[in-house]
DOGU-648879 format. One record per residue (C-alpha): z, x, y. Coordinates in steps of 0.5 Angstrom, whole numbers, plus 500, padded with zeros to 3 digits. Each point is the difference from the previous one (the first is absolute). Example, Ala and Ser with C-alpha at 12.3 -4.5 7.8 and 13.67 -1.06 7.14 Angstrom:
# residues 2
516525491/498502507/
This chain:
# residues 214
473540517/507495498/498493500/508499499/504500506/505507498/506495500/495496494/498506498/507503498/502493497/494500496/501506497/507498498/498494497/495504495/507504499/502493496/496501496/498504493/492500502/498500507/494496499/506494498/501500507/493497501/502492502/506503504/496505504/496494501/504496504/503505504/494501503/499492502/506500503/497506504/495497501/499493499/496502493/496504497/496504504/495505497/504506503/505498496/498499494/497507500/506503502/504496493/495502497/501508501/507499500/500497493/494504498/495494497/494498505/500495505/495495496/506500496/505499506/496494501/498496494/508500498/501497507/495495499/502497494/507498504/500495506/506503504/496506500/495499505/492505502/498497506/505498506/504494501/504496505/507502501/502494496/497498494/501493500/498497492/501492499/500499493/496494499/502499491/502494498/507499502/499502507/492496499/504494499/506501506/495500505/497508499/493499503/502497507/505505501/493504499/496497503/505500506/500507499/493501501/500496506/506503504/498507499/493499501/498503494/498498492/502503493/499507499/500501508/504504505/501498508/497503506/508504501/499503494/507496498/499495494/496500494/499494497/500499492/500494495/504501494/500498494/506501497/507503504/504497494/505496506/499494498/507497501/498501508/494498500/495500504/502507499/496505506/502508498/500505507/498508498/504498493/506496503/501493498/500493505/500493498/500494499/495500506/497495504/494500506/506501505/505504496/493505499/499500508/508502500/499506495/494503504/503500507/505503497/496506497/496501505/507501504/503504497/506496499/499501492/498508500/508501496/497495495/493501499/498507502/493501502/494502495/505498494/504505499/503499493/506505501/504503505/504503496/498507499/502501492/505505497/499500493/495502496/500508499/503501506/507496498/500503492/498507504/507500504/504497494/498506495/501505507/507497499/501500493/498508500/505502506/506497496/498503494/499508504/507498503/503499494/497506496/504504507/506497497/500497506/506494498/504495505/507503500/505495496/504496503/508501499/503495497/508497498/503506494/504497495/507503499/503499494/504494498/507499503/
């Protein structure tokens, strides 16, 4: 039985088109199936592994050497407050235990309403906006205690679903190189050169005639 939706089935399999080797389309497949489901479910991981023909246990260990891959359920948003030291100094850890407080849960927790998961990060490389809080691998700062509560009832209603879609989808544009493009290109090359061995031409087009001189 299919884990994937059909709609997700088929994108699957077009992505693995892009690619020369289908066990090349591992991390992709991963992160269409979070954004099926929110992460990475058992099922799912079967169901990549049959495509691509390697074993779920590969799935996984693969999966779990990436934090944007996740194994066990998260919130709808996963709230990451990077805490190093540009955004240590900008006031990172009150923004964090704020964090905490607003939402009623600590580090590495996820609310009761299954929306958010909060993380502390060590890094998120946007030090000139610190402190720096990334939202499913969308980008916010500088924040403060009031600026976090802001961003949070914004997510929570909806009103940034344009900007921040749910469970971190990274692409929602399906590809269309790879494979598939270089596939069309020599189709096309191939009708050109079967036309012109038809001796099929483009008729001339009729120009001025010059008479002898005067």
């Amino acid at each position: 039985m299919s884990h994937f939706s059909p709609e997700n089935r088929a994108r699957a399999e077009a992505i693995m088109a892009c690619y020369p080797r289908p066990r090349s389309a591992l991390i992709p497949l991963c992160h269409l199936a979070q954004s099926q489901d929110g992460w990475l479910t058992p099922g799912a991981m079967e169901e990549i592994g049959e495509l691509l023909g390697c074993t779920p246990a590969e799935v996984r260990g693969t999966a779990t050497f990436y934090d944007m891959l996740h194994t066990e359920p998260v919130g709808r948003h996963v709230i990451n407050v990077c805490t190093n030291i540009a955004c240590m100094l900008a006031g990172a850890y009150e923004v964090l235990d704020h964090a905490e407080s607003a939402l009623g849960i600590s580090v590495g927790q996820t609310t009761e309403d299954g929306e958010f998961t909060l993380e502390e990060a060590e890094c998120l490389a946007g030090c000139d906006k610190a402190p720096c809080v990334q939202v499913n691998h969308r980008f916010f700062g500088p924040l403060d205690p009031e600026g976090f509560d802001i961003l949070a009832d914004d997510l929570r209603s909806g009103r940034l679903a344009d900007t921040v879609p749910s469970h971190g989808i990274l692409n929602r544009v399906d590809r269309n190189v790879g494979l598939p493009a270089m596939a069309a290109k020599t189709a096309a090359a191939g009708a050109k050169q079967s036309s012109s061995a038809n001796g099929s031409r483009q008729p001339a087009q009729a120009g001025p005639v010059s008479g002898p001189p005067a």
